[in-house]
C-alpha positions as a Markdown table, in Angstrom:
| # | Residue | x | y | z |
|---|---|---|---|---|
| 1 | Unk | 22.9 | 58.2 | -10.4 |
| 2 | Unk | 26.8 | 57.6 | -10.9 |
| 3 | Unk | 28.3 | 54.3 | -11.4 |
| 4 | Unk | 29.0 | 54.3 | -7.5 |
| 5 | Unk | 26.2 | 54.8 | -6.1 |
| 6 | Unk | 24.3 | 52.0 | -8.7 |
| 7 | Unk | 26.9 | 49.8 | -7.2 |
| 8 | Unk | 25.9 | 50.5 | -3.6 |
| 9 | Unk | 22.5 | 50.2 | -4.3 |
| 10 | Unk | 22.8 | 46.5 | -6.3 |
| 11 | Unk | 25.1 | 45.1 | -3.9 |
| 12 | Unk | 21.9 | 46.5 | -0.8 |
| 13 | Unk | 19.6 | 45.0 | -2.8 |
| 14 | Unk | 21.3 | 41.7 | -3.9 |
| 15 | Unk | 22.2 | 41.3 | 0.0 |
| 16 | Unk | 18.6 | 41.6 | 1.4 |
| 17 | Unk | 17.9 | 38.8 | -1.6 |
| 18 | Unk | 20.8 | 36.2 | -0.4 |
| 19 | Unk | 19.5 | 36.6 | 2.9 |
| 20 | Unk | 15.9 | 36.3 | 2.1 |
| 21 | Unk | 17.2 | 32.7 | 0.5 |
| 22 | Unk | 18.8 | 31.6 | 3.0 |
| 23 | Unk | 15.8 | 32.3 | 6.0 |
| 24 | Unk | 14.3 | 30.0 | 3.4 |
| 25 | Unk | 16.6 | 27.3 | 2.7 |
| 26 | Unk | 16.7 | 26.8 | 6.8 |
| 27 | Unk | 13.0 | 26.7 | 6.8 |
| 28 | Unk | 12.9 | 24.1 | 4.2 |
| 29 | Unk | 15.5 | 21.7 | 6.0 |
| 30 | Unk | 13.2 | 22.4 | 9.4 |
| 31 | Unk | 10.4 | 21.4 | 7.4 |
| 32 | Unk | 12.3 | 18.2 | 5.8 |
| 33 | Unk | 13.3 | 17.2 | 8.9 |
| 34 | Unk | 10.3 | 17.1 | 10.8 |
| 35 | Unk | 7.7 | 13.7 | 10.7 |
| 36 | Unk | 4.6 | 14.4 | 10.1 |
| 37 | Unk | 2.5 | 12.7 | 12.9 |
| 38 | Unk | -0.6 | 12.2 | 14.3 |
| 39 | Unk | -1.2 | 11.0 | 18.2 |
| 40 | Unk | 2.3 | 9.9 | 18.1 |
| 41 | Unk | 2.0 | 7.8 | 14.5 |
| 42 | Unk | 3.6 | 8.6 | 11.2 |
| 43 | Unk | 1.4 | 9.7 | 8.2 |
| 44 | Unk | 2.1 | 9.1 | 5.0 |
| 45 | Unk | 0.4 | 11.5 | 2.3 |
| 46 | Unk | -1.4 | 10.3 | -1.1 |
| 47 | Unk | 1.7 | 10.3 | -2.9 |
| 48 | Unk | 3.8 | 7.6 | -0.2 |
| 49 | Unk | 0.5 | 5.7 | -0.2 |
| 50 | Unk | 0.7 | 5.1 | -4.1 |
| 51 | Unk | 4.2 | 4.5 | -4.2 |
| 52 | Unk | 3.6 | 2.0 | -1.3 |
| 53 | Unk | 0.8 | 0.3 | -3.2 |
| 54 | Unk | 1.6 | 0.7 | -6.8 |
| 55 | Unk | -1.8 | 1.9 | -7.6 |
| 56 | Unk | -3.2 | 5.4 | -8.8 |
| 57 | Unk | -4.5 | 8.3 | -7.5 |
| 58 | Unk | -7.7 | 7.3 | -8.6 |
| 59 | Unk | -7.7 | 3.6 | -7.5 |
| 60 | Unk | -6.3 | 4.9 | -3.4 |
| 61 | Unk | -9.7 | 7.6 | -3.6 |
| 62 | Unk | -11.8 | 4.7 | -4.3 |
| 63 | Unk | -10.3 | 2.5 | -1.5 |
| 64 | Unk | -11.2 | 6.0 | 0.6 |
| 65 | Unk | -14.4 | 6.3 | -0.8 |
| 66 | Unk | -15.5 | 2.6 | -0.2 |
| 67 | Unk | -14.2 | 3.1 | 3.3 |
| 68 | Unk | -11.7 | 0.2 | 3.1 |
| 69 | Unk | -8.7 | 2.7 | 3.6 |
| 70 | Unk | -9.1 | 5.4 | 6.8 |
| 71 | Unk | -7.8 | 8.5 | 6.3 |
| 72 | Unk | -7.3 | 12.0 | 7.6 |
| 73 | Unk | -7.8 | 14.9 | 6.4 |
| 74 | Unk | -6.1 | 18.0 | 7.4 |
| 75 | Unk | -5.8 | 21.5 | 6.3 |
| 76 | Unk | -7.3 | 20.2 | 3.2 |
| 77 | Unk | -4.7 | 17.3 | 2.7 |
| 78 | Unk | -5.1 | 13.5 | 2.5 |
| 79 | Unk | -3.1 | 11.5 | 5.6 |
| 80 | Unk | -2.9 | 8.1 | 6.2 |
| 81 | Unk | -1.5 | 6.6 | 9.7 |
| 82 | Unk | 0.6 | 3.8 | 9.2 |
| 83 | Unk | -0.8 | 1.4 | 10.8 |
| 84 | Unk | -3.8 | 2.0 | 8.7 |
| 85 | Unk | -1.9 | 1.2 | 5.5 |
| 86 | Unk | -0.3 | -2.0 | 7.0 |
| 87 | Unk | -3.3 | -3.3 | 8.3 |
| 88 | Unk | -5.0 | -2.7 | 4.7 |
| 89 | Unk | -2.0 | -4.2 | 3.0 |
| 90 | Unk | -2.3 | -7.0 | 5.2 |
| 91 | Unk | -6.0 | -7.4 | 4.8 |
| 92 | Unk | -6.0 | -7.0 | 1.1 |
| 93 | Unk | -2.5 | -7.7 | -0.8 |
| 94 | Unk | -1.9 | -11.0 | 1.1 |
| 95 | Unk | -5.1 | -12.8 | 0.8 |
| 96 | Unk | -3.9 | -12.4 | -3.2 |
| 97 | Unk | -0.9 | -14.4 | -2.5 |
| 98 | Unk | -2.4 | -16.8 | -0.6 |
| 99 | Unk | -5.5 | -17.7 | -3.0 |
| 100 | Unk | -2.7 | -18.2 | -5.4 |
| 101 | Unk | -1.2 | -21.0 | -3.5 |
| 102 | Unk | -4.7 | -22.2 | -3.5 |
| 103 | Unk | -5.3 | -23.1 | -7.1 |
| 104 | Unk | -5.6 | -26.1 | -8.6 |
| 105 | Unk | -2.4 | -27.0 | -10.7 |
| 106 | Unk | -3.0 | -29.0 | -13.6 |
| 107 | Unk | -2.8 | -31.9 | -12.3 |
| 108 | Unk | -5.2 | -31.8 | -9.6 |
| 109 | Unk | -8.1 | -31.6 | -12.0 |
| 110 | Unk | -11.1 | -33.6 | -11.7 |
| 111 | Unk | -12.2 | -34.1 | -15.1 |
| 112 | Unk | -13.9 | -37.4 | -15.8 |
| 113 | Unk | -11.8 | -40.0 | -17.6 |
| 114 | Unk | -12.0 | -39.8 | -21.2 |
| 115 | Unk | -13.3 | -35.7 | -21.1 |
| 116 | Unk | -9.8 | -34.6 | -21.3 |
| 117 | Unk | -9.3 | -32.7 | -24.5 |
| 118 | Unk | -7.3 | -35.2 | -26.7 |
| 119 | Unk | -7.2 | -35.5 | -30.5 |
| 120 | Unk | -10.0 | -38.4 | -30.2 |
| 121 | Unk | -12.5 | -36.2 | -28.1 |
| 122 | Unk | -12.4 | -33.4 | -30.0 |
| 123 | Unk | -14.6 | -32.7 | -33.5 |
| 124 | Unk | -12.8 | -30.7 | -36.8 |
| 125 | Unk | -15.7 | -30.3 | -38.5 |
């Protein structure tokens, strides 16, 4: 094979490669660009549901597991619908907040007079 004709034949070849990428690069940005959804409703996968969170893999498959999370599975992958998430971020996450308002501050304790812990009341044995 001459120096020509090696040419030809790496320039054929490295042609049918940049075209290859590029039927692939267009496929990718379809891909990107499409929503994944379910009956209309966005899904998020296990990794959006995380992030959304802040928890683990582990903790979201036992919030699956103990059924307080819905899910969908297709071809073998985790989905969530959206509303799902917001109703169990509503249902779980804020009732945190809100027993937080409800704790006693210092100064609503009910301690009996003279139980409080003060130098006399306590023992240094």
């Amino acid at each position: 094979m001459t120096d020509r004709e090696l040419m030809a034949f790496m320039q054929g070849w490295f042609e049918r490669f940049m075209v290859r990428f590029d039927r692939l690069d267009k496929h990718l940005e379809k891909m990107a660009m499409k929503e994944k959804l379910l009956e209309g409703e966005r899904l998020l996968d296990n990794q959006d549901v995380c992030q959304l969170l802040n928890v683990s893999k582990r903790t979201l498959q036992r919030y699956r597991s103990s059924g307080e999370l819905p899910y969908q599975m297709i071809y073998h992958k985790t989905f969530y619908k959206e509303s799902d998430v917001e109703a169990f971020i509503k249902a779980n996450f804020a009732k945190g907040e809100d027993a937080a308002d409800d704790t006693p501050k210092d100064d609503d304790t009910d301690a009996p007079e003279g139980t409080e812990d003060s130098p006399e009341n306590t023992e240094d044995n």
